[in-house]
N, C-alpha and C positions, 0 to 999 in steps of 0.2 A: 463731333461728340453725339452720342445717341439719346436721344429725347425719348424719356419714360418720366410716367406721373408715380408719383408717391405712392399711393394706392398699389397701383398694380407693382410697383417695386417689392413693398410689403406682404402681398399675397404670390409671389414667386420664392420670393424666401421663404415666407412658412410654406408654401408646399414640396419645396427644396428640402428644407427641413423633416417635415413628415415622412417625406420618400426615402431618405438616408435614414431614419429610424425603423420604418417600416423595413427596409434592407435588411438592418443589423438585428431584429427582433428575430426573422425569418434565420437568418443562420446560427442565430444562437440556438433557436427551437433544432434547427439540423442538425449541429454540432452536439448536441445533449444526446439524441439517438444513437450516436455513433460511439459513446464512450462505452465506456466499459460497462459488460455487461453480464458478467458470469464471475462464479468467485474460483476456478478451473488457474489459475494463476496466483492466486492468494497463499499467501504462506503466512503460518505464526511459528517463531522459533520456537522450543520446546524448552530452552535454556533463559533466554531476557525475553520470553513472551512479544517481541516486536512482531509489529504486519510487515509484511511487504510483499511486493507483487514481483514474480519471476516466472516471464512468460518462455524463457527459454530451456526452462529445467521440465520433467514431466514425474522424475521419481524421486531424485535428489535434488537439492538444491544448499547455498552456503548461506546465513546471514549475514545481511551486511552488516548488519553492527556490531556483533560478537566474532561472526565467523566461522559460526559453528555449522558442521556435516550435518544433515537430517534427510530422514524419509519424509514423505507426502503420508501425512494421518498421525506424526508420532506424537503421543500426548505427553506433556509434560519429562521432568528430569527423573529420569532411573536411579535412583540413589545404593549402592552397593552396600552391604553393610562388611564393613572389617573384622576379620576374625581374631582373635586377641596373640599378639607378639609374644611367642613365647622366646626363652635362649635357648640356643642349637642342644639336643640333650634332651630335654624336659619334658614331660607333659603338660598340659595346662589343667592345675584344679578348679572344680567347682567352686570351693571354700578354701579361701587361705587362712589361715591363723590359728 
């Protein structure tokens, strides 16, 4: 068996310690640099307003939650307005009555 004093047991583990934090501190600082860093893949649907990121589209792209076709810039939903039903035949008046 290997003979070590109390002390020096103590002060290998905390520096054991320090050194594996000191590690982990360092690559988190790295891993932070490397995320994402441009909004060049960010999409907001124009329909349910969700973000999401599609690095693979560059002009269209689908949402995932809805599913809906869009362009890169399209703002918001186009709303059409309907023109009034008239029967086969008719005109439609201004003023009925």
């Amino acid at each position: 068996m290997i003979r070590i004093e109390l002390d020096l047991a103590v002060a290998l583990y905390l520096c054991l310690g320090f050194l594996v934090l000191f590690f982990w501190l360092l690559l988190e600082a790295r891993r932070k640099g490397e995320g994402y860093s441009g909004q060049e893949n960010l999409w907001q649907c124009p329909v349910c307003f969700f973000w999401y990121i599609d690095s693979l589209s560059e002009t269209l792209s689908r949402c995932p939650r809805c599913g809906t076709l869009h362009r890169k810039g399209e703002e918001g939903v186009k709303y059409i307005e309907e023109t009034p039903k008239t029967t086969e035949g008719s005109v439609p008046s201004e003023q009925e009555g």
